[in-house]
C-alpha positions, 0 to 999 in steps of 0.5 A: 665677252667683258670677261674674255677682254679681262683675261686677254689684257692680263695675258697682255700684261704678264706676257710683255713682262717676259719677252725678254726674259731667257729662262721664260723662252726656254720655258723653265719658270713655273707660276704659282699664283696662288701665293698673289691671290693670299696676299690680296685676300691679306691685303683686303682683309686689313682694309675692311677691318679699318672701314669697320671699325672707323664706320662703327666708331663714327657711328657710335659718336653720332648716335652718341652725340644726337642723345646728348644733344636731345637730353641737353635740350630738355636739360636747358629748359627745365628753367625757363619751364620751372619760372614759367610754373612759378608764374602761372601758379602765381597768378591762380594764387593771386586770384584766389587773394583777390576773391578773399579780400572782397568779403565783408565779414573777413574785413570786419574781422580783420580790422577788429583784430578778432582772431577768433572771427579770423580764424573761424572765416579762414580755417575753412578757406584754407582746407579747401584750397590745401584739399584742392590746390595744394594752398599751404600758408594763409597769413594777414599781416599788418602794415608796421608788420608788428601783427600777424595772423596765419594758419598753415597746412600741416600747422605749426610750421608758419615761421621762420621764413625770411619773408622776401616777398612781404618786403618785396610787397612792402617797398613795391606797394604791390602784389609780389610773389617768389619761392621761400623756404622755411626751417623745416625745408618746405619750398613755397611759393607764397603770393603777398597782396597789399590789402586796401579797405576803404580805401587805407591799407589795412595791411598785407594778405599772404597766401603759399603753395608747397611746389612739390606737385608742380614737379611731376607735371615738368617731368612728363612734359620734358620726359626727365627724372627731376630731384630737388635738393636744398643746402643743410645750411638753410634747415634745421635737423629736427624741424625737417624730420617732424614735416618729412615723418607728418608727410609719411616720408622717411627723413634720412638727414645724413643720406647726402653729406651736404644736402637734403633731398625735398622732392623727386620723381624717381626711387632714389633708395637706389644706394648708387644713386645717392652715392652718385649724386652726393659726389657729383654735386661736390665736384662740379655742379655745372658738368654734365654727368652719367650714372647707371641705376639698377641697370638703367642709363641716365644722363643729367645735370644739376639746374639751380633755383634761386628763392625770392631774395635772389639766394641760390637754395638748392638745385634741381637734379635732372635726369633723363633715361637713355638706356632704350637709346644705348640699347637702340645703338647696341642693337644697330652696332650688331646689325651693322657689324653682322651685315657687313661681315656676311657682305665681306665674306660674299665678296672675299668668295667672289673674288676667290673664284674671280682671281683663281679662274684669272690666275689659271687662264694666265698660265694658259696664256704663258704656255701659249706665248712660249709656243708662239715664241718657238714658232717666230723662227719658222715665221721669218722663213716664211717671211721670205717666202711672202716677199716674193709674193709680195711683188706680185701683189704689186702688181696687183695693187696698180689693178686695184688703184685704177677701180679706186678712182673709178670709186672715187667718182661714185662717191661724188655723185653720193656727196651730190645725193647727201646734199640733196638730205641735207635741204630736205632735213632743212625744209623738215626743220623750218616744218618742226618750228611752225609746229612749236609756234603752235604749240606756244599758241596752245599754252598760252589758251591753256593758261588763259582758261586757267586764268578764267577758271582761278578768276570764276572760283575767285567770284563764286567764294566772292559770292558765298561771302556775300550770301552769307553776310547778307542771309545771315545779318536779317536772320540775327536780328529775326532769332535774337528779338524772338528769342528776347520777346519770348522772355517778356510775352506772357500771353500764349498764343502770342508766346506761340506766334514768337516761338514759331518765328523763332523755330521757322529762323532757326530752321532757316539758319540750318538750311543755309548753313547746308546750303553753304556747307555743300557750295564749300564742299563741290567748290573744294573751299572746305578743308578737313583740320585733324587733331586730338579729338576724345569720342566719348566726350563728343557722345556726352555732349550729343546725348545731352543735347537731343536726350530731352527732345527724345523724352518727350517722345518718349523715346529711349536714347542709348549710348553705347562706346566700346570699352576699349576705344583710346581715349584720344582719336585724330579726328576733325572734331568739328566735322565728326560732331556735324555729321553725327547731329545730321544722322541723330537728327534725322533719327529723332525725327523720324522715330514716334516709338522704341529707341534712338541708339549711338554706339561706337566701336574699333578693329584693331590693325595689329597688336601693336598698330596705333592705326585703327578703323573707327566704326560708328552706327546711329539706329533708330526704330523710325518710319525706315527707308525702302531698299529702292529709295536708300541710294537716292537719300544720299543725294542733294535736293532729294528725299525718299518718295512718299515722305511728308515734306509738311510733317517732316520738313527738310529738303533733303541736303543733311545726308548729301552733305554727310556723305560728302565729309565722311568721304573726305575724312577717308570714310564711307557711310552705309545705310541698313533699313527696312521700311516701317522697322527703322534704319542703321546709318553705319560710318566706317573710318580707316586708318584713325591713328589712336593714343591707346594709352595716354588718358583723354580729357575728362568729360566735363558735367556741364558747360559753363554758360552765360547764366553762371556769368556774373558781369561788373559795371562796364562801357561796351560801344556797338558798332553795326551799319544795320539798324536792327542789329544794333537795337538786338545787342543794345537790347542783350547788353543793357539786361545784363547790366551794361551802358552801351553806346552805338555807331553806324560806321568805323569813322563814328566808332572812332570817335566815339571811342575817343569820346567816352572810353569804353572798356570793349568795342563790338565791331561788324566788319562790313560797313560803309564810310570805314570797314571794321579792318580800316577802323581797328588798324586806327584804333590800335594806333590812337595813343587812347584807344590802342589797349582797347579790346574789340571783338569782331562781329560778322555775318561771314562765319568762315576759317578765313574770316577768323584769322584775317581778324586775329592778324588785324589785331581783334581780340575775339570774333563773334558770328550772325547770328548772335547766340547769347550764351557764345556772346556772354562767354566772349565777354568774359575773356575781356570785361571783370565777372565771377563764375558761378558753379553749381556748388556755388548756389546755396544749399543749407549745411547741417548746422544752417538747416532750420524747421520751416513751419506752415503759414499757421506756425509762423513765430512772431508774425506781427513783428515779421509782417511789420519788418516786411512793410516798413522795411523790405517793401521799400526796398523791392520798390526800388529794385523791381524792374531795375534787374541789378543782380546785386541788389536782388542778391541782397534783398533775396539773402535779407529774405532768407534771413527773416524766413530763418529767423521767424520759422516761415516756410512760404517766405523761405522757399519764395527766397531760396527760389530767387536766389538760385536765379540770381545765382545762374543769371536767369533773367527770365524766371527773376522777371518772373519771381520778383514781382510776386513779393508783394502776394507773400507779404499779403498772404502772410498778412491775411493768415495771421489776420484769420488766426487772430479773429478765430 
């Protein structure tokens, strides 16, 4: 139909255009429309070529400028990015000088001026920290400067250095750092501290740090190619091709004509490369340039970089790779090109056909209207003819006229009728709007029950607030004192009694914790947070934590991670490690023989598909669960029939409480099993995006923990309305070596902190009179007690509660019930401590080793046992039951000594044993060993005794 009405109103057209031509009346024009159809197709053809080829040029200028723009970025923050290295290695460096200049013997040596004492303490320093942390220069310099002492790592390279920061640190009277440069062109950055001993400045400590392996770590996080060149003019030729050649590098001194080049991450033996470079730099440094390096595109700039006296020394070349980008545009110009050809051509065809049909109908109606033409002649004869008729008509019409007023009258009578429509419709509309006031009704009950539903989720997370403060502030005080009288009690049966109220709170922190965790889940209050999370270390841990309990059953724990599983995973890290310690739980506990095994495995999605699924599976060789009862074990409040609830405990949340998480996090958990032959518990996770590529974090050895915390003296003030909790932290704290004061409320801590200035304030946040949020916003405003830092304590372990404290202003936060070690690690972020590695505890080196002998071999025994009275004992007296951590470390060193000195091998080992305590902070076994000092020096007195009377 629309066609016919195109074809119509073009014969329209073409015929008014020829009405008053003759020749087309006497039919002696032909058409030939082809010659208009080549000229559209001409005329369309020069369009779509304009359109393609502005499409494509506006196409390639936008990509082009979106990779510039992105390359600039990375550009522009090279700086910012390489002074914020500078900063942080800085502040290591400077870390490591503070621990140097608290040993004794090296400010003996120093003030002595013994080079040889000096060089002996500070060759191995400098060798572990050049091995570990690239440490290069370690120079004393005294305060005239006209004495200096230094080694550096490769030697022979310690000066000249234009020594900015020495003058720096000078004139400041403080610690300064910045990047110097030496002859031989090694970029440092070199951290001068002012040394003070006694209290007088002994002089300046100076240790440096080639920059060259903080340049890989810019690269990979801005994704650029990074060279760093320096001015000749700094250098000299033969010094800089000694280092370069002792380094293994190849020294090419006249590869560019006015730079050397000091580090890179990319090849640049490429001959284009240098060649680039070298006539860039000596046009334009601040231009941005292209170069092209064995087929790869790059787009850079120089950045320059100042040393510590504020000269520019060179700059950094920056470079980033944007031939996928060119290629990404290569492959879309064709794509884009390709399509729009095949669509041109299809239309061109179109209307082709389109335009032939039009032009041929035309013609048809040219021919037709020439015919209508001949015929008009014989129409006016006809026309005469009708006029007769058309008086008859007349006639007629007067007929007709008499019926229309006749019809008239009967269309009143339908305005009458379309009336009466039209009340009926108003009485329907009057009908519509009772019916809206209805609705409006309706609505505003919808939104009241809404009001009452957000009110009741509002009281019951009001009300999970409150069971968690009030269950867990009595249990913190029941898990700490017990915990605290298990390491004083000696006799067993009431060591048994504590340690069974210890295990009985513990457990009911885990039943509450459960209980909880399934009122957040149903209430919708607990949220899966995705992030960066590596398996194999999660699996370390657990292996760590339930590996004795399994040995004591002697049990055989297996760990078993498929090879090929990424190293990183998008997990909820929290959630994954709860759902596996209910399953591993439940395994330990429920197995008496055989084995416990954990493994892990993937089912890729695609060769090229980072989304995996993530099958994890806990088997166990335990008591099984019957087919009937391995749906209802899944079920809140439930158990299998027949288990013992005295032998095994439990009340049955763990797995209902699994299931739940597992589903949330997109998974679905299964169980296999067979009664009286063990149980498979089967986790499956879909879609896990995967990093199959980029290494994970490597899996520590041990944690650090609050036994390898060495703590200074400090003031700590404890704030709690609960009388118990404060006695329990008043109790941890004074162990550890702390003066504590106490407040019951915000307005007490106030002016407690006003009055005796503690280093750190511990701070419940539920109290009575002032809250912990009202007593810290004051806080944060006294001019005396604002840099104070406070840590948050409360009985509301929630994700909430931890961000309204951070946003308060706490600067840490700490959860009822107390766990010493999280307590211990608290601290240390804020008060001044030392860590102690294993590698730190003290085991004798080849040339330390000396032969212990027996009792009966002891060399010198009466001059030992004499030291031994007058000397040492007086010195235990003062430090049994003081538990000053210094103090035992001496005495036990000073026992070490004599043990060396006089071959006594019980004296020995009973030192060696009390050190390592000292060392891990184990307050429990040194309340143990210390008191036993007196039994050695009796022992060791009646054997030398019944070997003189023999």
């Amino acid at each position: 139909m629309k066609r016919t009405i195109h074809q119509w109103g073009a014969g329209a057209l073409f015929a008014a255009a020829i009405i008053d031509k003759p020749e087309l009346r006497a039919g002696k024009c032909d058409m030939h429309g082809q010659g208009v159809t080549r000229k559209i197709f001409i005329v369309s053809g020069a369009v779509f070529l304009v359109l393609l080829g502005s499409s494509v040029f506006s196409f390639i200028l936008a990509v082009r400028k979106h990779v510039d723009a992105d390359i600039q970025s990375r550009i522009d923050r090279v700086d910012n990015l390489f002074a914020q290295e500078m900063e942080n290695e800085a502040e290591k460096i400077w870390a490591f000088i503070y621990l140097l200049l608290r040993d004794a013997g090296l400010q003996n040596a120093w003030l002595s001026r013994d080079k040889k004492e000096l060089l002996r303490i500070a060759r191995p320093v400098l060798s572990d920290l050049s091995t570990i942390y690239k440490i290069t220069r370690f120079s004393f310099i005294t305060p005239d400067r006209l004495f200096s002492f230094g080694l550096t790592d490769p030697p022979g390279h310690q000066d000249p250095v234009n020594r900015f920061v020495l003058a720096a640190a000078v004139n400041s009277g403080d610690t300064a750092h910045g990047i110097e440069i030496d002859s031989s062109g090694m970029l440092s950055l070199c951290v001068v501290q002012p040394w003070s001993i006694k209290g007088e400045l002994a002089g300046y400590v100076e240790l440096g740090e080639e920059i060259g392996h903080i340049l890989p770590r810019l690269s990979h996080f801005l994704d650029l190619e990074l060279i760093i060149i320096v001015d000749k003019k700094l250098l000299d030729q033969v010094n800089w091709k000694e280092v370069f050649l002792m380094k293994g590098k190849t020294a090419e001194w006249s590869r560019y004509s006015d730079f050397v080049e000091i580090h890179s991450t990319i090849d640049t033996e490429s001959a284009s490369l240098r060649e680039y470079i070298d006539n860039v730099f000596n046009r334009d440094t601040n231009k941005n340039f292209h170069i092209k390096i064995d087929g790869q595109v790059y787009h850079g700039r120089f950045v320059p970089f100042t040393d510590a006296g504020g000269r520019i020394i060179g700059h950094i070349a920056a470079l980033g790779d944007v031939s996928r980008e060119m290629s990404v545009i290569k492959l879309s110009l064709l794509y884009l090109i390709c399509s729009s050809i095949v669509v041109f051509g299809l239309l061109l065809v179109f209307l082709w056909v389109y335009f032939g049909r039009m032009e041929n109908n035309l013609f048809k109606a040219h021919n037709s209207l020439k015919e209508k033409v001949e015929k008009q002649g014989r129409t006016e004869a006809l026309l005469r003819e009708n006029e007769k008729k058309l008086k008859r008509e007349v006639k007629h019409r007067k007929k007709t006229e008499a019926e229309l007023e006749k019809q008239v009258e009967h269309l009143a009578g339908a305005r009458k009728a379309l009336l009466n429509m039209m009340d009926d419709m108003e009485e329907s509309k009057r009908h519509t709007d009772e019916i809206n006031i209805r609705l409006d009704k309706a609505v505003q009950e919808a939104n009241r029950l809404a009001l009452e539903a957000e009110l009741s989720n509002k009281a019951k997370s009001e009300f999970l607030a409150n069971m968690s403060h009030e269950i867990r502030t009595p249990l913190n005080a029941v898990i700490g004192f017990s915990d605290l009288l298990s390491t004083v009690i000696t006799d067993k049966k009431q060591k048994d009694y504590v340690d069974s109220i210890n295990t009985s709170g513990k457990s009911l922190l885990g039943l509450i914790n459960d209980i909880l965790d399934l009122s957040k889940v149903e209430a919708g209050k607990l949220d899966i947070l995705y992030g960066r999370a590596n398996l194999r270390m999660i699996f370390n841990e657990l292996e760590q934590m339930f590996r004795e309990e399994a040995m004591e059953k002697h049990l055989e724990f297996i760990v078993d991670v498929d090879e090929d599983l990424p190293g990183i995973l998008i997990l909820d890290e929290i959630r994954i490690r709860q759902v596996l310690l209910n399953l591993l739980g439940n395994a330990v506990k429920f197995t008496e023989k055989g084995f416990i095994k954990l493994t892990a495995k993937k089912i890729n999605r695609g060769k090229e598909s980072t989304v995996i699924d993530l099958i994890i599976q806990v088997e166990d060789t335990g008591i099984g669960i019957p087919i009937d009862q391995q749906e209802i074990v899944f079920e809140s409040f439930r158990q299998q029939e027949g288990q013992s609830s005295r032998k095994y405990g439990g009340v049955g949340l763990g797995l209902a409480i699994t299931k739940r998480l597992v589903g949330m996090m997109n998974g679905r958990v299964s169980v296999r099993s067979e009664a009286g032959k063990g149980s498979i518990f089967e986790i499956t996770l879909v879609d896990v995006e995967a990093n199959f590529t980029g290494p994970g974090p490597q899996i520590p050895e041990a944690v650090s923990g609050a036994e390898n915390i060495l703590f200074e003296k400090a003031r700590i003030l404890v704030v709690d309305d609960v009388v118990s909790s404060r006695m329990l932290m008043n109790e941890l704290l004074t162990r550890a070596g702390f003066e504590i004061f106490e407040a019951e409320d915000g307005a007490q801590a106030l002016l407690s902190a006003q009055e005796y200035h503690p280093d750190l304030i511990i701070m419940d946040l539920r109290m009575p009179v002032m809250d912990g949020y009202q007593a810290i916003t004051k806080l944060k405003k006294g001019p005396g007690t604002k840099d104070i830092p406070v840590i948050a304590l409360t009985a509301f372990a929630e994700k909430g509660e931890r961000l309204k404290t951070t946003e308060y202003g706490f600067n840490g936060y700490l959860a009822k019930p107390v766990n010493v070690r999280e307590l211990f690690t608290e601290l240390s972020g804020h008060l001044k401590h030392k860590i102690k590695n294993k590698k730190d505890v003290r085991e004798p080196s080849t040339g330390d080793t000396v032969k212990m002998t027996s009792m009966d071999d002891i060399e010198r025994a009466a001059e030992l046992i004499g030291v031994l009275n007058d000397e040492v004992m007086p010195i235990w007296d003062e430090i049994n039951g003081i538990m000053e951590m210094d103090s035992i470390e001496d005495f036990s060193n000073k026992l070490l000594k004599l043990a060396k000195k006089h071959k006594a091998g019980s004296l020995f080992r009973y030192a060696e044993e009390l050190y390592d305590f000292v060392q891990y902070f184990d307050i429990k076994n040194i309340e143990t060993t210390l008191p036993k000092f007196p039994s050695i020096v009796e022992e060791i007195s009646r054997t030398h005794g019944e070997k003189n009377a023999s």
